[in-house]
C-alpha positions as CSV (number, residue, x, y, z in Angstrom):
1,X,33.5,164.1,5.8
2,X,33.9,167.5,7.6
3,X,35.7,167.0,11.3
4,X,32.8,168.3,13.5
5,X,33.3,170.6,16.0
6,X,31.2,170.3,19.5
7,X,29.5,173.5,20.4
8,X,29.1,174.4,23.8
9,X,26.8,177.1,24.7
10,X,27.0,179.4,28.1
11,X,24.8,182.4,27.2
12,X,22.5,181.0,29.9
13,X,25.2,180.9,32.5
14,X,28.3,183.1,31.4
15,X,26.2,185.2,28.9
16,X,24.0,186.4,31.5
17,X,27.2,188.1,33.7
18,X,27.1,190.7,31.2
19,X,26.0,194.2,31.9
20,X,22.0,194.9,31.8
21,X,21.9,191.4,31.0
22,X,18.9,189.5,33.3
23,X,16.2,186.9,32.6
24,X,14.2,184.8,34.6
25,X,13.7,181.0,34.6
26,X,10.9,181.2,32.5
27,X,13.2,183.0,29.6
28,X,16.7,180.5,30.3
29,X,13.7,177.5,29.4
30,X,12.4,179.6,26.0
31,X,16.0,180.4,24.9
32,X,17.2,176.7,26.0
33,X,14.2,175.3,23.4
34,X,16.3,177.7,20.5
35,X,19.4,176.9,21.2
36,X,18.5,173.2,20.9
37,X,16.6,173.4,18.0
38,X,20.0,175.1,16.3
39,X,21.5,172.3,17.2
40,X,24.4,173.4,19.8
41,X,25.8,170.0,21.9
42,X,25.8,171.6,24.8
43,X,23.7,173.7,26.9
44,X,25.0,175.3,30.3
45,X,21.9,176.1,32.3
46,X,23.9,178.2,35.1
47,X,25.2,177.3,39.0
48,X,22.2,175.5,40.3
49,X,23.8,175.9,43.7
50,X,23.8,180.0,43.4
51,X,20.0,181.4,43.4
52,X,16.4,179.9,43.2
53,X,16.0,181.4,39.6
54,X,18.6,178.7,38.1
55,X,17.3,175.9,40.7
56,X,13.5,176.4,38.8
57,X,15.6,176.7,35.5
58,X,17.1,173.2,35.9
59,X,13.6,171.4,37.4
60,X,11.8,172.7,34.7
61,X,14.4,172.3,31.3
62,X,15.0,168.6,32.7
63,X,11.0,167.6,31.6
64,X,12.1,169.3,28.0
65,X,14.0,166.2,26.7
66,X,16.6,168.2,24.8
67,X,18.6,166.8,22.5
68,X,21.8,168.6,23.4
69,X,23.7,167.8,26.6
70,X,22.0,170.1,29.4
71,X,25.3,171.1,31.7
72,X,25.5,172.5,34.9
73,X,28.3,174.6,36.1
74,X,30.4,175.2,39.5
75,X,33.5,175.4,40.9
76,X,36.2,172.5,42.7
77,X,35.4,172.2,46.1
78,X,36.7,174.5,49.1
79,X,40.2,174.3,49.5
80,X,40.6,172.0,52.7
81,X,37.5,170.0,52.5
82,X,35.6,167.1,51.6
83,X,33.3,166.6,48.1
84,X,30.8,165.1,50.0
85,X,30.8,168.2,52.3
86,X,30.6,171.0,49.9
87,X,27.2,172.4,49.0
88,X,27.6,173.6,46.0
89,X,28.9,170.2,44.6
90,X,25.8,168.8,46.0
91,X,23.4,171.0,44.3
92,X,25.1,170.8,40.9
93,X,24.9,166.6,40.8
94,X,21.7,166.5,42.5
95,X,20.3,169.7,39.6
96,X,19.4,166.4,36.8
97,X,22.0,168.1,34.8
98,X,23.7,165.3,32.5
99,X,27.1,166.9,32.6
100,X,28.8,169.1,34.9
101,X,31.4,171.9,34.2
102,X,33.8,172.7,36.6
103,X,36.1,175.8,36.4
104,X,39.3,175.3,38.5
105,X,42.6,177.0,38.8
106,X,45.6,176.5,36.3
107,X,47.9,179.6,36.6
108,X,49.7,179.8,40.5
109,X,49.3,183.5,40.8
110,X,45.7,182.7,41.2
111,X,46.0,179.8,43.4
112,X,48.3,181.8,45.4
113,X,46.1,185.2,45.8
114,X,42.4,184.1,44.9
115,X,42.4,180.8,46.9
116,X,45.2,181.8,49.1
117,X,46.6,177.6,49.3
118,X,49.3,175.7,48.2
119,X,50.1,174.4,44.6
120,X,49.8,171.0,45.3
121,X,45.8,171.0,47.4
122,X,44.6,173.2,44.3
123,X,45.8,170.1,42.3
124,X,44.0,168.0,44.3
125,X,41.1,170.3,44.5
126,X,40.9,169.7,40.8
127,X,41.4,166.1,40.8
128,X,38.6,165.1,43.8
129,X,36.2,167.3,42.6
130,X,36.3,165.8,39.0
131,X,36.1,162.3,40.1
132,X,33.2,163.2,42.7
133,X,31.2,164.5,39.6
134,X,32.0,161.4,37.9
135,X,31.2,159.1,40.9
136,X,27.5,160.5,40.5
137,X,26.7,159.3,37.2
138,X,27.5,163.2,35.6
139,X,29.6,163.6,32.7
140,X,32.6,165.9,33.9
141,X,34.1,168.8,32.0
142,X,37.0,170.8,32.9
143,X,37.3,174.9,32.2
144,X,41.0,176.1,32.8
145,X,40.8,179.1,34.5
146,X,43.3,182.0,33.1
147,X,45.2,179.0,31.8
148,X,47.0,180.9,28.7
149,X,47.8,183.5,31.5
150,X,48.9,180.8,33.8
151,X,50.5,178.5,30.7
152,X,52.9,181.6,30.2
153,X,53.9,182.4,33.7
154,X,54.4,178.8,34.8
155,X,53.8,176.2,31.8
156,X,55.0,173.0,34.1
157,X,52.0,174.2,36.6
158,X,49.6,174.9,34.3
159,X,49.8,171.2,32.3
160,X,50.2,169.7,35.5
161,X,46.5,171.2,36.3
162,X,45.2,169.6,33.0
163,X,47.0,166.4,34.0
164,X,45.0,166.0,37.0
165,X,41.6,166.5,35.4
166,X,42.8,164.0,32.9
167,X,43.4,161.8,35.2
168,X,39.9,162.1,37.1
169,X,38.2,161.1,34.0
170,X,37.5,165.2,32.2
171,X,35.5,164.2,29.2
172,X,37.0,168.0,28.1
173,X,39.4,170.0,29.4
174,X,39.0,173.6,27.8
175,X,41.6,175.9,28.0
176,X,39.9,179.5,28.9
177,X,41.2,182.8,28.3
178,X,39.4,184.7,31.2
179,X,41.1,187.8,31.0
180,X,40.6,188.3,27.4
181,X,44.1,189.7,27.2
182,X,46.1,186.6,24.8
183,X,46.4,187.3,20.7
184,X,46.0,184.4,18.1
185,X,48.9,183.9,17.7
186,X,49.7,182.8,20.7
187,X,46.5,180.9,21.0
188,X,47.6,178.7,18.3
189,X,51.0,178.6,19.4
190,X,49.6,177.5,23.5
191,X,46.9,174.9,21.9
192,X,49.3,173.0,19.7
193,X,51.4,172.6,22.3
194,X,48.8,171.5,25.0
195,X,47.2,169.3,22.2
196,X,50.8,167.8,21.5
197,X,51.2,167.6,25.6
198,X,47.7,166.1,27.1
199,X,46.2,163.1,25.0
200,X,42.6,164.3,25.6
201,X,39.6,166.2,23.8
202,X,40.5,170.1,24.3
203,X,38.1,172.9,24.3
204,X,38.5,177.0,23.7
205,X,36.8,179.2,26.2
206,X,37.7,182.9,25.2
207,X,36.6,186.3,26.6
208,X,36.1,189.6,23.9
209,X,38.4,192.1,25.7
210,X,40.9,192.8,23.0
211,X,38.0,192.6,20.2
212,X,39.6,188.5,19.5
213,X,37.1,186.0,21.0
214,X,36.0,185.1,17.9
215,X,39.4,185.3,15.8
216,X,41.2,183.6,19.5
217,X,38.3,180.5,19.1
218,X,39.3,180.0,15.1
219,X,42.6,180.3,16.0
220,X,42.2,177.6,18.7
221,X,40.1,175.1,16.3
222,X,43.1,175.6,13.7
223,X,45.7,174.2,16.2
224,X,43.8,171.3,17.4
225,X,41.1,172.1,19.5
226,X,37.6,170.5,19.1
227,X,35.3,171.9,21.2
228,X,34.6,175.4,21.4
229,X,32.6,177.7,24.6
230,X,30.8,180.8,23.8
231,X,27.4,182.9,23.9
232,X,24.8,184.1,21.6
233,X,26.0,187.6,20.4
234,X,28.8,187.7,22.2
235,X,26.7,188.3,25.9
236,X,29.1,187.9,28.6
237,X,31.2,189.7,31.5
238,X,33.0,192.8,30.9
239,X,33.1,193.0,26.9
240,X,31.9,189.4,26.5
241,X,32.4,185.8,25.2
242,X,33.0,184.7,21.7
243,X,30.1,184.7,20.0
244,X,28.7,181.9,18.7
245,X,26.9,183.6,16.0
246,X,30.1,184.5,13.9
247,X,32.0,181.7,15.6
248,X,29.7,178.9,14.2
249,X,29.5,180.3,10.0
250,X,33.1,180.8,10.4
251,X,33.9,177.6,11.3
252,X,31.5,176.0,8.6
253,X,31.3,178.3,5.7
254,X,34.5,179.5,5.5
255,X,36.9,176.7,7.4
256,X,35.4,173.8,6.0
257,X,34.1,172.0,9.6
258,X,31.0,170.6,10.8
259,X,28.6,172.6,13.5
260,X,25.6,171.9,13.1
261,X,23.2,170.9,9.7
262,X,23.0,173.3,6.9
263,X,19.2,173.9,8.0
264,X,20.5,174.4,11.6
265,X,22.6,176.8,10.2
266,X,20.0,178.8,8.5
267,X,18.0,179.5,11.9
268,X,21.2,181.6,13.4
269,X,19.6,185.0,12.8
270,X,16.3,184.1,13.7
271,X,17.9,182.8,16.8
272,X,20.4,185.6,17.5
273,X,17.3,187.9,17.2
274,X,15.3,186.1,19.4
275,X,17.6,185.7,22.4
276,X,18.2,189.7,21.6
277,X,14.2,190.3,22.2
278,X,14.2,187.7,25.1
279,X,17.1,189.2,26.8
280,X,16.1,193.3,25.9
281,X,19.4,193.9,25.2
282,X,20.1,195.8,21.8
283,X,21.4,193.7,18.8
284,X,23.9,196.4,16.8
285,X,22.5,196.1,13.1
286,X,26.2,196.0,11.3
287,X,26.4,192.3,13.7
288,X,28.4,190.0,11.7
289,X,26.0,187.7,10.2
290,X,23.2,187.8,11.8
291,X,22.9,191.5,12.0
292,X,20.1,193.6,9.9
293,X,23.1,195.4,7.8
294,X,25.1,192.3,7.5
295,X,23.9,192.0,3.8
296,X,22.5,195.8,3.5
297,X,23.8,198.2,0.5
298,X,23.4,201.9,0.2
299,X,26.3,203.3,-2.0
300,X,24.6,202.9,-5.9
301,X,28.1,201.4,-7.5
302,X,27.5,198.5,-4.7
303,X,24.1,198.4,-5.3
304,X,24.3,198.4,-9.5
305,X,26.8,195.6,-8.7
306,X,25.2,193.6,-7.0
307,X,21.9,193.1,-9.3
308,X,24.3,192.1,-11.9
309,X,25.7,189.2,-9.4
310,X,25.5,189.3,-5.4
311,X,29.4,187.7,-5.3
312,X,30.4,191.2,-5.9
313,X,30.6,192.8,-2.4
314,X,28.7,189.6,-0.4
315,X,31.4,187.2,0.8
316,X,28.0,184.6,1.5
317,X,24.3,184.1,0.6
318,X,22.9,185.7,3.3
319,X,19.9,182.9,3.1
320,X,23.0,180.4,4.1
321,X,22.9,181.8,8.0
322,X,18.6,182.7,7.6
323,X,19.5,186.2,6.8
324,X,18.5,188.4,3.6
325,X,20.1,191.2,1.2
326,X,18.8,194.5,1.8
327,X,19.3,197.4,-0.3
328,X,19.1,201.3,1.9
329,X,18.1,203.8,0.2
330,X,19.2,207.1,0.9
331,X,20.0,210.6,0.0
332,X,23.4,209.1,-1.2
333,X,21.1,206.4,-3.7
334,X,21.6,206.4,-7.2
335,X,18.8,204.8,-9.4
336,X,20.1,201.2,-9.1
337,X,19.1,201.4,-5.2
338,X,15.5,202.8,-6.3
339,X,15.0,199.9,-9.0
340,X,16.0,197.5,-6.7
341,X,14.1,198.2,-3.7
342,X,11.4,198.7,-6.5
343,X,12.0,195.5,-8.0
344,X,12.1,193.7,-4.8
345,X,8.7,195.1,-3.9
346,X,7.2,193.9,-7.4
347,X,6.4,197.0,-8.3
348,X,6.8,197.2,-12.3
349,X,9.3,199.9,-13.5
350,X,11.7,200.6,-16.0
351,X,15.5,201.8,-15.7
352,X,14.8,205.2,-18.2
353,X,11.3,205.9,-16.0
354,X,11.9,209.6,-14.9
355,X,9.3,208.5,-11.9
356,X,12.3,206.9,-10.6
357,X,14.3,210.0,-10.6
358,X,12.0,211.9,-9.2
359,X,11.5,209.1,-6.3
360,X,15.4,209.8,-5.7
361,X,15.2,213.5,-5.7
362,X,12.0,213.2,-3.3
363,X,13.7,211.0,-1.4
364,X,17.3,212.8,-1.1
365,X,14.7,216.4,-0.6
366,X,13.2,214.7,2.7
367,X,16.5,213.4,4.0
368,X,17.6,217.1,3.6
369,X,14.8,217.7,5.9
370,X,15.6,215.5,8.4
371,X,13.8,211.9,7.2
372,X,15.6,208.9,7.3
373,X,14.8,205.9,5.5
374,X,17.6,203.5,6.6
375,X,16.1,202.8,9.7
376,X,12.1,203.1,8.1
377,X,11.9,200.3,5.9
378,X,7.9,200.7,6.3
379,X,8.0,204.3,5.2
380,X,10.4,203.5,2.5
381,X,8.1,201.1,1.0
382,X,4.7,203.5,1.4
383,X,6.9,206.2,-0.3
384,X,7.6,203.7,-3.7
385,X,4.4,202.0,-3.7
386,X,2.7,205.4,-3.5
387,X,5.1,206.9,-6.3
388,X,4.7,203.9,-8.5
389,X,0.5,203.6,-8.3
390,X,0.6,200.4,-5.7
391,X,-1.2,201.9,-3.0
392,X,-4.9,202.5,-2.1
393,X,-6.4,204.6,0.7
394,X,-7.2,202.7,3.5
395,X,-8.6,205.2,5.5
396,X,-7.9,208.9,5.2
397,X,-7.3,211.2,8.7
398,X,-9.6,214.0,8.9
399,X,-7.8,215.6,12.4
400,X,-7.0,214.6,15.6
401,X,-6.6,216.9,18.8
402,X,-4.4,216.1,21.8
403,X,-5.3,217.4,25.3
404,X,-3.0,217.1,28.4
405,X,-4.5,218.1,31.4
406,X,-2.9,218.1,34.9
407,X,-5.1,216.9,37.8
408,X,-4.9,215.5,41.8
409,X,-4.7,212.5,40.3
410,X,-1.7,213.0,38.6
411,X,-1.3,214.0,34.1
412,X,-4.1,212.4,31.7
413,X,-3.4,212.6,28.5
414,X,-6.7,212.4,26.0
415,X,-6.7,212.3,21.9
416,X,-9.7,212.8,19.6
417,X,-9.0,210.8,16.2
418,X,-11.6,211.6,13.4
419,X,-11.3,208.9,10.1
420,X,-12.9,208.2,6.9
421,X,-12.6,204.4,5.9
422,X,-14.5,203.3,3.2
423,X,-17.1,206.2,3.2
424,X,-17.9,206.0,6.7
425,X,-16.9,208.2,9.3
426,X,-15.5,207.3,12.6
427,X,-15.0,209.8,15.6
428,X,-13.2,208.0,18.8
429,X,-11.9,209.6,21.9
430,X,-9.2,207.6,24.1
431,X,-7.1,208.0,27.1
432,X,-3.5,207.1,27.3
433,X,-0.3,207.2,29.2
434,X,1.6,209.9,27.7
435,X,0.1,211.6,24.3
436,X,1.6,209.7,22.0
437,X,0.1,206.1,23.4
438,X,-3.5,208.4,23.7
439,X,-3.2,208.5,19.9
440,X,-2.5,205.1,19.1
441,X,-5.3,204.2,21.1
442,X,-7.3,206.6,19.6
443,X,-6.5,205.7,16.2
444,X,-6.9,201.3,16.8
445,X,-10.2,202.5,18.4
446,X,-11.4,204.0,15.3
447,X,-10.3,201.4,12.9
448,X,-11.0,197.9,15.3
449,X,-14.4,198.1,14.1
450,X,-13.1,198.0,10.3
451,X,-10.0,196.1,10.8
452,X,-10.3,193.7,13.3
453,X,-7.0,192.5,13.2
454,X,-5.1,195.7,14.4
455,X,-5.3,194.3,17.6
456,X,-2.5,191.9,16.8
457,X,0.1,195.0,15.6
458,X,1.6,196.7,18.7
459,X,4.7,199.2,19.3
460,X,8.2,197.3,20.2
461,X,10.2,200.3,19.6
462,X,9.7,204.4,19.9
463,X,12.9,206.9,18.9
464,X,13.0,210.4,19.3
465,X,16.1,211.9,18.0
466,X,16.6,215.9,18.1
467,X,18.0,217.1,15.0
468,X,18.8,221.1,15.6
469,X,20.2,221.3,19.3
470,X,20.5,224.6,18.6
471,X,16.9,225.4,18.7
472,X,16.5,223.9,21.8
473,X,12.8,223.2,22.6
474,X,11.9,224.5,19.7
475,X,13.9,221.6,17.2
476,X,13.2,219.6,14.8
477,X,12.9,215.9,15.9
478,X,12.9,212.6,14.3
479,X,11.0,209.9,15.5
480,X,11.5,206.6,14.6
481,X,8.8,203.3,15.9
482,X,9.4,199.6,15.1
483,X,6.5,197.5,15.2
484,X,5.2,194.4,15.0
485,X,2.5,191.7,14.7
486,X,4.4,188.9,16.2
487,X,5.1,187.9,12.8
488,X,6.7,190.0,11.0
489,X,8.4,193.5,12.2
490,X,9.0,197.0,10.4
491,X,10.1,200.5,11.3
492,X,8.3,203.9,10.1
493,X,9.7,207.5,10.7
494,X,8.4,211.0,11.4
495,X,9.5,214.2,11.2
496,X,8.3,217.8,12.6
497,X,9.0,220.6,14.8
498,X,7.0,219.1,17.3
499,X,6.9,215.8,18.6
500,X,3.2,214.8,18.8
501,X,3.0,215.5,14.8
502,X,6.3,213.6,14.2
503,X,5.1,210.8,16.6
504,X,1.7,210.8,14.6
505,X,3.5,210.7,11.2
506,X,5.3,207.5,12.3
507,X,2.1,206.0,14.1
508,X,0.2,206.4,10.6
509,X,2.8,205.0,8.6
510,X,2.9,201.7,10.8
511,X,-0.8,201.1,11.0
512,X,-1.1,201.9,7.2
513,X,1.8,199.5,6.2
514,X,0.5,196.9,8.4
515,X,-3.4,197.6,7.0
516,X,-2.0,197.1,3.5
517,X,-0.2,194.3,4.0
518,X,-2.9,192.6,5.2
519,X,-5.1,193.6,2.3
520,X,-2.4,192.3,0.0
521,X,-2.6,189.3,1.9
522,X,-6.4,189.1,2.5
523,X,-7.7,190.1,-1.0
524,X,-10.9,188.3,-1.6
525,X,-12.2,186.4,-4.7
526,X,-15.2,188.2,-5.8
527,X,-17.5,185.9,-4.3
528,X,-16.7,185.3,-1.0
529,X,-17.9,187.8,1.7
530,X,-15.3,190.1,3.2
531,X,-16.1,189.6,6.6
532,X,-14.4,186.5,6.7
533,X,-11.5,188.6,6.0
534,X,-11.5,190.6,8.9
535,X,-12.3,193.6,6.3
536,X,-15.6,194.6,7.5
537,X,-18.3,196.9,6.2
538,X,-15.3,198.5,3.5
């Protein structure tokens, strides 16, 4: 059997001291109900003792039944006081929390200058306030503050730390690099000798300031620890918390331990995603696993490889963490990246097809001009389908005008969309804010009646990039829009001189990938009615 590792999760507590980082109670419950169903042991809710937001977080989560160990965090009590006196320790064991974390002080420089008290009452501090969590029926855990910091100023004061919350009953006492400053090698070095030192579990909390919070973490399970603290993409103060999303594959696919099922395993990107959407932070696509380019190939040799076997530049099967292979396609493609992406569609071609050259010349002649596909996977896939015969018109734009007019009331903007969509004509006229959304709501106005289900397809993501800063106001821009229908999400691209007609080009694009798709998906037998299908009067 695998030795398991306990996974403790702070991206509700520690993850949300990061920069731009903010959600309300209502978002800590939906990203709680994820990270339990992936199947972390612990979930640290926040410092119920600290703002209203985190005490509705905690009434609400507590009617969830989750399976993992809902924790609350806070600090030892006040130096010179009583337990029973001290607020904060009252909030956190009256919160309905099962377990309590509670950070303390392990290197003297800190006790000396943050606290300003002696050695021997931050020891106690420690000590009381352990036991006092204990005494109310909470299961206590213990996070060493700056203790590899401390460990190498003062070792004898730092073990003596983890001696007292030993001794007051610490169902973990994790050894935290809070300044982000140690290197692996003397992580392993610190934990094998702490693990040797205190007989009791020991945890890793690390911090991403030198780039090792994940590496620091391995390096901390390798010497003996069995419990490790991080966040969902690495959220967290200054430059983060190890994340848990390369932490937790690391651990199982490539060290040989136990983090959670192989099914749990196979919701981390869905997961990392979500919290990325929940939290409206941006998720870089080259992310380690879980990222869209984790498994993504542009250069041809890579791509010709891997058709003949994936092993040969993908270290995993991407479907092992609930990612997928993608192959980009580019002006740097050769024909393996065309037949691929080709193939993967099911579109029928063949490797001597000159069509396929010419796709990579048409592709590589609109990159020149500013197009890029990497980014447009939408786009990417009209372009084939419509080079290799697998596309039908949907509805074809006649012309659209966009007025702007400045009034006491403050800037309208007004578009004028005129379609064809299965011989009929139809001739809307919207209002929006800004020209851009005045088209879209143009162009859903003139297709709702056809296509009922646009409604669920809406913008997620708009781009504008200026490719010729030389030209000023006069450049070339790139647009790129992701969409979505809640389902499923895809990016389109447009490019022009002026920004309405690129905006346009990327707002066709996703309404025509996302109208095919659902004809794909919708096609009817020949004898049942098409309204059914949403695809009326066509």
């Amino acid at each position: 059997m695998s030795t398991p590792i306990t996974i403790f999760d702070t991206t509700l507590r520690d993850g949300t001291q990061g920069e731009g980082i903010s959600l309300t109670a209502e978002d800590k419950v939906k990203i709680a109900l994820k990270l339990d169903a992936l199947g972390v042991q612990y979930i640290e809710g926040g410092n119920p003792g600290s703002n209203g937001k985190d005490i509705e977080f905690f009434r609400r989560i507590r009617e969830m039944n989750l399976r993992a160990k809902l924790t609350a965090f806070g600090s030892t009590r006040r130096k010179n006081s009583r337990c029973e006196q001290d607020i904060n320790l009252k909030h956190l064991t009256e919160s309905g929390a099962q377990a309590a974390t509670l950070v303390g002080k392990t290197w003297d420089f800190h006790v000396h200058t943050a606290l300003q008290t002696t050695l021997e009452e931050n020891l106690a501090m420690i000590l009381e306030s352990l036991a006092f969590v204990r005494s109310r029926g909470m299961e206590a855990l213990f996070d060493a503050e700056h203790f590899f910091d401390g460990y190498k100023a003062n070792p004898e004061y730092a073990l003596a730390a983890l001696r007292k919350a030993k001794e007051a009953g610490a169902s973990w006492i994790v050894l935290c690099d809070t300044n982000g400053g140690t290197l692996p090698e003397e992580i392993r070095d610190i934990v094998s000798k702490v693990v040797a030192e205190i007989d009791a579990p020991i945890g890793i909390h690390t911090h991403n300031d030198c780039e090792l919070a994940v590496a620091n973490s391995l390096a901390a399970v390798a010497a003996g620890a069995r419990q490790v603290q991080g966040t969902i993409n690495g959220y967290g103060e200054r430059c983060g918390n190890a994340n848990l999303c390369s932490v937790i594959p690391n651990l199982q696919l490539k060290m040989g331990y136990r983090a959670v099922s192989d099914e749990q395993l196979k919701m981390l990107t869905s997961v990392a995603r979500y919290v990325s959407e929940i939290a409206n932070a941006h998720m870089p696509v080259g992310q380690p696993y879980v990222g869209n380019a984790a498994f993504a190939h542009k250069g041809g040799i890579h791509v010709s490889a891997i058709m003949k076997d994936s092993k040969t530049y993908e270290h995993i099967e991407p479907e092992l963490v609930g990612n997928k292979q993608r192959v980009l396609v580019s002006e740097l493609s050769g024909q393996s990246n065309i037949l691929s992406k080709a193939q993967e569609l099911g579109l029928d071609v063949n490797a001597e097809q000159a069509r396929s050259r010419e796709v990579i010349e048409r592709i590589k002649e609109l990159e020149h001009q500013g197009y890029q596909f990497e980014g447009a996977d939408a786009s990417l896939e009209l372009l084939l389908r419509d080079a290799y015969g697998d596309t039908q018109d949907i509805f074809t734009v006649e012309s659209f005008k966009m007025m702007v007019e400045k009034t006491a009331a403050g800037l309208v903007s007004e578009a004028i969309v005129k379609l064809t969509v299965g011989g009929q004509q139809a001739y809307t006229v919207s209002e929006g804010n800004g020209p851009v959304n005045a088209l879209d709501n143009a162009l859903r106005k003139a297709l709702v009646q056809f296509y009922p289900d646009i409604n669920r397809i809406h913008l997620t993501d708009y781009k504008v990039r200026v490719l010729d800063e030389k030209d000023a106001t006069a450049a070339k821009v790139r647009v790129l829009m992701e969409s979505t229908d809640f389902k499923d999400t895809w990016s389109t691209v447009g490019v022009s001189s002026n920004v309405i007609e690129a905006s346009w080009e990327a707002l066709i694009d996703s309404i025509r990938y996302a109208l095919l798709g659902m004809v794909k998906k919708d096609a009817a037998p020949e004898d049942q009615p098409r309204e059914e299908l949403g695809l009326v009067n066509l």
